[in-house]
C-alpha positions in Angstrom: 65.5 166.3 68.1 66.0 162.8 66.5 65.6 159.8 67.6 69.5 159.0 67.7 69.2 162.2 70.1 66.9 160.9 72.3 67.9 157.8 73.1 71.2 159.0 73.7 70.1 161.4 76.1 67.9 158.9 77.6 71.4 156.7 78.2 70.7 154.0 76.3 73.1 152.5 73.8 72.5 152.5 69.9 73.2 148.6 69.8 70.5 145.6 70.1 69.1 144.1 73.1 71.3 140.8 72.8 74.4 142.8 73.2 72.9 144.5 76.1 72.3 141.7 78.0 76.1 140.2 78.9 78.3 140.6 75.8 79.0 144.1 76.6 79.5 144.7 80.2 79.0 148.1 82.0 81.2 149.7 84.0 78.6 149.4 86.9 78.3 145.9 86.6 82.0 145.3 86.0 82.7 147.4 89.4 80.0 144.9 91.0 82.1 141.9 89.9 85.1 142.8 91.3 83.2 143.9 94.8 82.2 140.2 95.1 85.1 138.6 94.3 87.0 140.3 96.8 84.2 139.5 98.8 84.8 136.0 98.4 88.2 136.0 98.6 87.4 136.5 102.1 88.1 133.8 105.6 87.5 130.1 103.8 84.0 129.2 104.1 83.7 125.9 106.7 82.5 122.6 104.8 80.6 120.2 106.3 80.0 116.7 105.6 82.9 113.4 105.6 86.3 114.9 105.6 88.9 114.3 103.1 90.4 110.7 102.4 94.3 111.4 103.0 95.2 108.2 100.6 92.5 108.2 97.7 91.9 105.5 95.4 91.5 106.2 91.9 92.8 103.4 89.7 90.7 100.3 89.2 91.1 96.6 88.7 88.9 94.5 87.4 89.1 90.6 88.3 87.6 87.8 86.0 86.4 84.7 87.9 84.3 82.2 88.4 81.0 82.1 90.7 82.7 79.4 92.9 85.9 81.4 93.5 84.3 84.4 94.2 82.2 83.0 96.8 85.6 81.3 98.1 86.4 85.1 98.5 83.6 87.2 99.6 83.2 84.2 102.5 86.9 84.9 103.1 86.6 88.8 103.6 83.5 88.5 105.4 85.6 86.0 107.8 87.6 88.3 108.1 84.8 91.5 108.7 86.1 93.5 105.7 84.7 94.0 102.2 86.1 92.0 99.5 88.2 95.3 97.6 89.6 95.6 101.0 90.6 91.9 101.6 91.8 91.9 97.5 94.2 94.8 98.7 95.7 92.7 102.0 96.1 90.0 99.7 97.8 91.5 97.2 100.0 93.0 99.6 100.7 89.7 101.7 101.0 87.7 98.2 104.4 85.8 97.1 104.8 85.6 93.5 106.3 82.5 92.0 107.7 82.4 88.8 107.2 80.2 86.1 109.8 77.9 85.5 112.7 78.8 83.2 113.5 77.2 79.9 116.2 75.0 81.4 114.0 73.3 84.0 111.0 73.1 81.6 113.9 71.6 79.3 114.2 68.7 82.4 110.8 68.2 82.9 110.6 67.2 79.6 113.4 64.9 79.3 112.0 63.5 82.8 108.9 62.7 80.5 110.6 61.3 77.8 112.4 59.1 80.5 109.2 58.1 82.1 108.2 56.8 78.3 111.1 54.6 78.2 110.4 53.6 81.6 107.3 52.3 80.5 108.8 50.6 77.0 111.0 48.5 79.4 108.6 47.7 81.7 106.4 46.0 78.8 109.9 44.6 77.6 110.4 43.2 80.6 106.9 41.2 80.6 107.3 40.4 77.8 110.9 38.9 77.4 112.1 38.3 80.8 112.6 40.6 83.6 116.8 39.9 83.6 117.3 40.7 80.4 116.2 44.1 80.6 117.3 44.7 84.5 120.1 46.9 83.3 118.3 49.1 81.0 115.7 49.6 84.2 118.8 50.6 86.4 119.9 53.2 83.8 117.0 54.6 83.2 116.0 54.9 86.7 119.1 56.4 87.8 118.7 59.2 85.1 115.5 60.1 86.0 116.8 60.2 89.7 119.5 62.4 89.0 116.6 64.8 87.1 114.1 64.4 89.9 116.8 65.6 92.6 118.0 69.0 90.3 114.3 69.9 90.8 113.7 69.5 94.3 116.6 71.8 95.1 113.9 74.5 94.1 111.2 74.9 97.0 108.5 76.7 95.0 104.8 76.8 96.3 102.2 76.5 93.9 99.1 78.3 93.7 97.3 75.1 94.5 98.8 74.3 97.7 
């Protein structure tokens, strides 16, 4: 007999020892597989520990500041008794968001500027040459920037610094 024969009749494979060790499954082993996994596929197994989170939190924000504001915040939450992610979420909720002005009142604002200058240039005038000689130009000029001061009060906006 050769050695092919007897190592046939033996049952081993004519192959090397890597591919007997996982690349090529037997049927045995195959069958073994399949009798675990329906094993497993069994009643769920019960886990212990913390259950799940119904709402979970998985995006993340991060916040730039300075040491004194975020000592102004942790004292806050801890006022409060929550952490300080937990008081950033209330706030954010709670928050009213102003916007910045739009071009046509950051248009008056500037011309309330410009107003205040000439303000100013007939103020020196007026120490200068004479307070009556320049008494109407005062008038004018104060009436105009009281016409500009009253379109922007109609807007009640709060500001982030009280």
């Amino acid at each position: 007999m050769s050695y092919k024969n007897l190592l046939t009749a033996s049952g081993h494979d004519l192959c090397s020892r890597w591919s007997q060790q996982g690349n090529i499954i037997s049927p045995q082993r195959k069958k073994d597989m399949e009798t675990n996994a329906a094993e497993r596929q069994g009643p769920p197994l019960k886990k212990g520990g913390r259950p799940t989170k119904r709402v979970k939190r998985s995006c993340t924000v991060v916040v730039r500041m300075t040491e004194t504001e975020r000592l102004l915040v942790n004292g806050k939450a801890r006022e409060a008794g929550i952490r300080t992610s937990a008081w950033f979420r209330a706030a954010a909720k709670k928050a009213v968001v102003v916007a910045r002005l739009p071009p046509e009142e950051a248009a008056l604002l500037r011309m309330l500027s410009g107003l205040a200058n000439n303000l100013n240039q007939l103020a020196r005038l007026a120490h200068r040459e004479g307070l009556l000689s320049v008494q109407g130009k005062c008038r004018q000029a104060l009436d105009e920037i009281d016409r500009l001061l009253q379109s922007l009060r109609k807007d009640d906006r709060k500001s982030d610094n009280g």
